[in-house]
KOLPADO-28512 format. One record per atom (N, C-alpha, C, O): residue number from 0; atom name; x, y, z. Coordinates in pm, whole numbers, padded with zeros to 5 digits. Layout:
// residues N
- markol/vexmar/xx/yy/zz
- NUM/CA/X/Y/Z;
...
***
This chain:
// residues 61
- markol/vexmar/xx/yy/zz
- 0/N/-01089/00153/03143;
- 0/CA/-01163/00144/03019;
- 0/C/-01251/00020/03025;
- 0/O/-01203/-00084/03072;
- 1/N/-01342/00022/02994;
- 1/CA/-01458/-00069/03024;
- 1/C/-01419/-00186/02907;
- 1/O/-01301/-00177/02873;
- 2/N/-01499/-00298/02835;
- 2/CA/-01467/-00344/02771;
- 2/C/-01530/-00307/02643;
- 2/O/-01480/-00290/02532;
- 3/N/-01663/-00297/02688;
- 3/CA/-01750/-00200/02526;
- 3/C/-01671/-00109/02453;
- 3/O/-01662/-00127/02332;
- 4/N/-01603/00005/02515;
- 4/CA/-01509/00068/02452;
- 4/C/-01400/00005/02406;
- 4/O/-01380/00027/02287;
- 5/N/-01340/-00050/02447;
- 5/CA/-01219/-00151/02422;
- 5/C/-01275/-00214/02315;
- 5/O/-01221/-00170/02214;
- 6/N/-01394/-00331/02276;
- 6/CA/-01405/-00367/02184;
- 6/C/-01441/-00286/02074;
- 6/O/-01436/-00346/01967;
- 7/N/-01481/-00151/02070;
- 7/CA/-01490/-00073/01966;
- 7/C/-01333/-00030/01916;
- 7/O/-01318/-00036/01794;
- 8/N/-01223/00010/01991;
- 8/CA/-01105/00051/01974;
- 8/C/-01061/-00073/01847;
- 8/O/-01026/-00069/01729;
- 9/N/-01091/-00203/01971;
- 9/CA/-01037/-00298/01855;
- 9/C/-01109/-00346/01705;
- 9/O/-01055/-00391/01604;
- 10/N/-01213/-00326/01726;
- 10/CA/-01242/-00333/01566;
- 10/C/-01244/-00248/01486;
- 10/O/-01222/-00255/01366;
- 11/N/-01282/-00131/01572;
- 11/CA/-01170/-00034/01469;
- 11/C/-01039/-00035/01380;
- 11/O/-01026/00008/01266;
- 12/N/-00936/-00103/01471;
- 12/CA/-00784/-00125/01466;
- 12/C/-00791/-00292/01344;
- 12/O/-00730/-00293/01237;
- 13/N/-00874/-00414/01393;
- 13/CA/-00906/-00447/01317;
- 13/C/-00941/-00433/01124;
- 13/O/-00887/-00483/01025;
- 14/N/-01060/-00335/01144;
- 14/CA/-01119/-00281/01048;
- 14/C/-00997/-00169/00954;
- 14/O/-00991/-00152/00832;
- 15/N/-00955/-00139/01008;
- 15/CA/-00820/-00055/00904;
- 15/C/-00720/-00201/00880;
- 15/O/-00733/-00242/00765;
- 16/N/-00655/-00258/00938;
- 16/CA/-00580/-00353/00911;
- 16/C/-00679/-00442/00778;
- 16/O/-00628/-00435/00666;
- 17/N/-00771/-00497/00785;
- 17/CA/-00855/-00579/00659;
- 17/C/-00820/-00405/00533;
- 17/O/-00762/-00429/00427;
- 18/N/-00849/-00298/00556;
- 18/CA/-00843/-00250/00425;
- 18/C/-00732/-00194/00373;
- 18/O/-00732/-00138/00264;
- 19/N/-00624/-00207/00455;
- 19/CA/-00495/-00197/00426;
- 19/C/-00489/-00346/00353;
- 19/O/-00461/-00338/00234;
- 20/N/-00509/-00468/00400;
- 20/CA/-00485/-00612/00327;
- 20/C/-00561/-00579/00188;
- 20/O/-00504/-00627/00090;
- 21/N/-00674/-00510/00163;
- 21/CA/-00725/-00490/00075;
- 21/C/-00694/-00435/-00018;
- 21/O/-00705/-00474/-00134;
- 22/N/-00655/-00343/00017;
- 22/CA/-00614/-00255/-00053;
- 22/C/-00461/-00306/-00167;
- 22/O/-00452/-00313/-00289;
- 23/N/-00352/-00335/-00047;
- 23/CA/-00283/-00397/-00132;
- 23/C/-00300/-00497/-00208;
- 23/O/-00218/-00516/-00298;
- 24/N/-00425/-00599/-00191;
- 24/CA/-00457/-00708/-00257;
- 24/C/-00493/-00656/-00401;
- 24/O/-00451/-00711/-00502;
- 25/N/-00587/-00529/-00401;
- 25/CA/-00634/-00510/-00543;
- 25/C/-00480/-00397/-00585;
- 25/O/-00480/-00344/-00697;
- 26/N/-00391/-00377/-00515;
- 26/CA/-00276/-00301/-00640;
- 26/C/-00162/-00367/-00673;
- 26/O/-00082/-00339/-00762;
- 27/N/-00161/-00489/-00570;
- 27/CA/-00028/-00611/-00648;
- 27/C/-00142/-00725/-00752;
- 27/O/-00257/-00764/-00736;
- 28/N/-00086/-00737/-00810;
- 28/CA/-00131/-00881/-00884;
- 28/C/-00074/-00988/-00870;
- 28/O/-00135/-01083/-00921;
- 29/N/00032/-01016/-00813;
- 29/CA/00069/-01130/-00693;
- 29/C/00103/-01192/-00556;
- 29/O/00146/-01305/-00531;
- 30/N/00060/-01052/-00444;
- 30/CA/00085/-01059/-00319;
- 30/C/00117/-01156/-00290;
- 30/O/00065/-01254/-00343;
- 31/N/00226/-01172/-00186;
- 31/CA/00303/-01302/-00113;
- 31/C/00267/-01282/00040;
- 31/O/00201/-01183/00071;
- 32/N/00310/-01373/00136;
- 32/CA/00324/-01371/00296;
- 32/C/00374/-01294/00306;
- 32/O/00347/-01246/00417;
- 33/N/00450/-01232/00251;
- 33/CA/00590/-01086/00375;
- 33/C/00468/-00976/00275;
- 33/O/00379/-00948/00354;
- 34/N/00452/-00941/00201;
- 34/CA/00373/-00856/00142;
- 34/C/00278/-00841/00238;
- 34/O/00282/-00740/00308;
- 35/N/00159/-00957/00259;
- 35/CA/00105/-00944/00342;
- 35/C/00097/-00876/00507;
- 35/O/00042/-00783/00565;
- 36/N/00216/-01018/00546;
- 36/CA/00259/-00914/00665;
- 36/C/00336/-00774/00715;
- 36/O/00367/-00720/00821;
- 37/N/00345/-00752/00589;
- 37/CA/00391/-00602/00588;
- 37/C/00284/-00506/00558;
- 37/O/00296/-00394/00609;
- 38/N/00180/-00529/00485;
- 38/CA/00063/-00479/00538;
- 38/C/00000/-00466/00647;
- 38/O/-00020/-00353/00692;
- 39/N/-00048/-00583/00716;
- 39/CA/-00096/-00570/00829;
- 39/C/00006/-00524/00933;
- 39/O/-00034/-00473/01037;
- 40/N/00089/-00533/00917;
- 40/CA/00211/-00443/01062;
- 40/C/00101/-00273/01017;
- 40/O/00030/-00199/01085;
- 41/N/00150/-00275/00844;
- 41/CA/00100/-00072/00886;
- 41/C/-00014/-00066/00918;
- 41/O/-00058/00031/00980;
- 42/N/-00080/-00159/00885;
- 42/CA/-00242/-00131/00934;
- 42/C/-00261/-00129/01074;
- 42/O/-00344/-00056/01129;
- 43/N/-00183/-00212/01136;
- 43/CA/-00177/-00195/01291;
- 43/C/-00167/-00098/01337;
- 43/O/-00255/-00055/01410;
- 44/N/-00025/-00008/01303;
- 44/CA/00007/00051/01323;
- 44/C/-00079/00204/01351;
- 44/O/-00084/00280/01447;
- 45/N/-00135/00206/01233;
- 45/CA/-00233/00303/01135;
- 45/C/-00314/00329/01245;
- 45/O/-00300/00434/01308;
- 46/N/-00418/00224/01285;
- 46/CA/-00504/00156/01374;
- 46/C/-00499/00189/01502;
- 46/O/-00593/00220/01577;
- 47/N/-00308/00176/01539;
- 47/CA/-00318/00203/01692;
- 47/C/-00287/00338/01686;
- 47/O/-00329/00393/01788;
- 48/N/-00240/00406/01621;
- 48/CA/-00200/00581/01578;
- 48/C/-00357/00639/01627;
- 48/O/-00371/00709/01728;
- 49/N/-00461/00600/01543;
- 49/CA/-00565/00689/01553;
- 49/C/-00652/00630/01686;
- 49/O/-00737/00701/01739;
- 50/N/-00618/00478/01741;
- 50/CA/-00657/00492/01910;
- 50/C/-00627/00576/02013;
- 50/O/-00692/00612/02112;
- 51/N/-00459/00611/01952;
- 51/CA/-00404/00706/02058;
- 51/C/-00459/00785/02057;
- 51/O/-00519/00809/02161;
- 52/N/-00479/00887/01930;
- 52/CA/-00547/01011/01945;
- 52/C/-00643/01028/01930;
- 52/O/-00673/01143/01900;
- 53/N/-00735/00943/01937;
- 53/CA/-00934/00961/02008;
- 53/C/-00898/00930/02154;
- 53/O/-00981/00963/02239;
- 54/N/-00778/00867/02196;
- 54/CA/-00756/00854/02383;
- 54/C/-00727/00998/02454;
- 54/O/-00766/01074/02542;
- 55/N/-00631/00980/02350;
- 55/CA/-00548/01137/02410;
- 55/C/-00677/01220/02428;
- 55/O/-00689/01239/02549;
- 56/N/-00787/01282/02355;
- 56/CA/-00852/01407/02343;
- 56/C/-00941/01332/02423;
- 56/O/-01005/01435/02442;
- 57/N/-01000/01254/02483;
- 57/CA/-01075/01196/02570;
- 57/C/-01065/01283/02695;
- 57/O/-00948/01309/02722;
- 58/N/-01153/01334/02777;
- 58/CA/-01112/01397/02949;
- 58/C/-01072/01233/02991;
- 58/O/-01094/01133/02923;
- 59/N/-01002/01240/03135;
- 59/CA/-00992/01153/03240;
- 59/C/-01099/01175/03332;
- 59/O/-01138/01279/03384;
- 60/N/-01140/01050/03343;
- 60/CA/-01243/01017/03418;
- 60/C/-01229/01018/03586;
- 60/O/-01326/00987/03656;
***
């Protein structure tokens, strides 16, 4: 995997993690650190879920 692609994967994976933080930011009215980081774990998560499967359906080169 080249790195151009790679850096698209990751700001992708990035880019869901900020609107997962977001998201919970506007539905608690007092978010804490573990709140937080319990967001960004699913956003990761979320993030690396839908890398796999734009990889997976990819041909091999």
């Amino acid at each position: 995997m080249d790195v151009k692609s790679r850096v698209r994967h990751l700001l992708l994976i990035v880019l869901v993690m900020a609107a997962t933080l977001l998201a919970v930011g506007w539905m608690m009215e007092d978010p804490d650190y573990s709140t937080a980081i319990f967001a960004g774990a699913i956003g990761l998560v979320i993030g690396e879920i839908i890398h796999y499967m734009r990889k997976k359906d990819r041909p091999k080169p």
